[in-house]
C-alpha positions in Angstrom: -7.7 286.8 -46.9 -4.4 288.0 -46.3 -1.5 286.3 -44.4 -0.5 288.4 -40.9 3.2 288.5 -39.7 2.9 287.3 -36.6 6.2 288.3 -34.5 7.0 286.8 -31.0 10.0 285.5 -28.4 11.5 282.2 -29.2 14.5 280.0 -28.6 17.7 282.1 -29.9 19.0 278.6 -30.3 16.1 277.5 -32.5 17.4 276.1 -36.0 14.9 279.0 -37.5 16.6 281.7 -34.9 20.2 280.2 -36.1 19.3 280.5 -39.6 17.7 284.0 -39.6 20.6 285.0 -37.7 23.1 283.4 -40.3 21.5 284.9 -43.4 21.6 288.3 -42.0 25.2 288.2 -40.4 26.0 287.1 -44.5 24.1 290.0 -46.0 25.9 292.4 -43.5 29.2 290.8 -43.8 28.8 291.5 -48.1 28.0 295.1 -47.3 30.7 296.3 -44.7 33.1 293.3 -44.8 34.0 290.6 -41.7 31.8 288.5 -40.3 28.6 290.8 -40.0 28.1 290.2 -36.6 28.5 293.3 -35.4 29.9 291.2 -31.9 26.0 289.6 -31.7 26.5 286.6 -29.4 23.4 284.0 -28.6 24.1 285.0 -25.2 23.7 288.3 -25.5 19.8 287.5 -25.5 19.7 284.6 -23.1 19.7 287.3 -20.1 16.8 288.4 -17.9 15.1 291.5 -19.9 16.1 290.3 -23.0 14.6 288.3 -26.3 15.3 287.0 -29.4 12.0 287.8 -31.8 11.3 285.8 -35.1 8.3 287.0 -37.5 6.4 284.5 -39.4 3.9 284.5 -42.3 1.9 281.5 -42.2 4.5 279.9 -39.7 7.2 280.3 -42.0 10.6 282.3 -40.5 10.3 285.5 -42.3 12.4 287.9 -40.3 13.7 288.5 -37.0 15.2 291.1 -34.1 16.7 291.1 -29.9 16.5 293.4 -27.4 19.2 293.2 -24.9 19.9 295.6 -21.9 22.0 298.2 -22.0 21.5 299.5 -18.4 18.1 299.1 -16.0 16.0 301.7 -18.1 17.7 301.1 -21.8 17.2 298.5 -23.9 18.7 298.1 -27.5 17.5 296.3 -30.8 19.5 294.1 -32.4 19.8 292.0 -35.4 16.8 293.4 -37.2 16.3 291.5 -40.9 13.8 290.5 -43.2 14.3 287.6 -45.5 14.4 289.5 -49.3 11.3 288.1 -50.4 9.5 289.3 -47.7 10.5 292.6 -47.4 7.4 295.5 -47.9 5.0 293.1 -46.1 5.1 294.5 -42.8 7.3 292.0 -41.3 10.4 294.7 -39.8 7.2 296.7 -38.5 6.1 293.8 -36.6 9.4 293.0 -34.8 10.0 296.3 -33.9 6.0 296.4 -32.3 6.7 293.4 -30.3 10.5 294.3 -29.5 8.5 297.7 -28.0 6.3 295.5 -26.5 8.6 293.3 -24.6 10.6 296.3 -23.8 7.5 297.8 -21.8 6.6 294.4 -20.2 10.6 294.4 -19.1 10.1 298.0 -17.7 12.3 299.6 -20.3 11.8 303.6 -20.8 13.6 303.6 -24.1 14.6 301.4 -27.1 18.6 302.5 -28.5 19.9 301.1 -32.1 22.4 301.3 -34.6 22.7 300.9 -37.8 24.9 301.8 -40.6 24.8 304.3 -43.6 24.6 301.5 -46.2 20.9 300.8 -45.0 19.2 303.7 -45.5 16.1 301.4 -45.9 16.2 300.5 -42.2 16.9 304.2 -41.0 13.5 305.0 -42.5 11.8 302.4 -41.0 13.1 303.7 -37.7 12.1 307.0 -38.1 9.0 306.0 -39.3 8.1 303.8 -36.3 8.8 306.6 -33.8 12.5 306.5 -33.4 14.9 309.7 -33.4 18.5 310.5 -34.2 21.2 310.5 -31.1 24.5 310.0 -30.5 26.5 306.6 -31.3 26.4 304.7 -28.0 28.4 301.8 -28.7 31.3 300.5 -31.3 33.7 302.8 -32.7 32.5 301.9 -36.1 33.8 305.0 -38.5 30.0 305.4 -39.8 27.0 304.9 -37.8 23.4 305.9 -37.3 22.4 305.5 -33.6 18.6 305.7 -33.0 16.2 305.9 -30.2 12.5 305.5 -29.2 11.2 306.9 -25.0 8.4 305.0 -24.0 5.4 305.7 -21.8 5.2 303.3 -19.1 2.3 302.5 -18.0 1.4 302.7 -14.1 0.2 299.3 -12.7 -3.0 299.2 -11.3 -2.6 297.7 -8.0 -6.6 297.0 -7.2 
């Protein structure tokens, strides 16, 4: 039977959450230079309407992702990775489900990102999943691909 990437909201401050976090600000720092936080701070993610994800296969950390507010009816993903063994198996797909699905429960009507040219594996995987090209909306990075995804709220059913 085959393992499932299970994807939730933990503890930003988790030693898994640190690590994922470390591993990708490395990877990203290797392909554009500095730090490769792209200004990420812990914090960022500690605030109401907001969550720090981390995928696991078999309860090992395999990848993770945020959502932070931008204003009361945006929300953007952040900090995106998959370890390289794991990547192929599903395990972005699920962060970006549950960062969608946190983003309805917070009553967010749209999901922003950005990433850069040097990933054209993660633009992909955007556009797959239902997101579409707009304007850069944060940074002034020389090269960036800003994304977005509406949502459909869904009315509550008051009875």
């Amino acid at each position: 039977m085959p393992s499932i990437v299970v994807a939730a909201a933990e503890d930003v401050r988790s030693k898994d959450s640190e690590q994922l976090i470390k591993e990708l600000s490395e990877e990203l720092g290797l392909l554009y230079g500095g730090d490769g936080t792209a200004g990420f701070q812990l914090s960022d993610v500690e605030a109401p309407r907001s969550a720090f994800i981390v995928a696991r296969l078999d309860g090992f950390p395999v990848g993770c992702g945020a959502i932070r507010p931008l204003d009361e009816t945006s929300v953007e993903v952040k900090r995106v990775y998959t370890r390289s063994d794991f990547r192929r198996k599903g395990v972005a797909q699920a962060i970006m489900a549950e960062a969608e699905r946190l983003a309805l429960e917070f009553a967010y009507s749209n999901l922003k990102l950005q990433t850069g040219p040097k990933q054209p594996e993660a633009a992909a995987l955007y556009e797959r999943v239902g997101y579409y090209r707009i304007p850069v909306f944060h940074g002034d990075w020389d090269e960036v691909l800003a994304f977005q995804k509406d949502l459909v709220l869904k009315p509550v059913n008051l009875i």
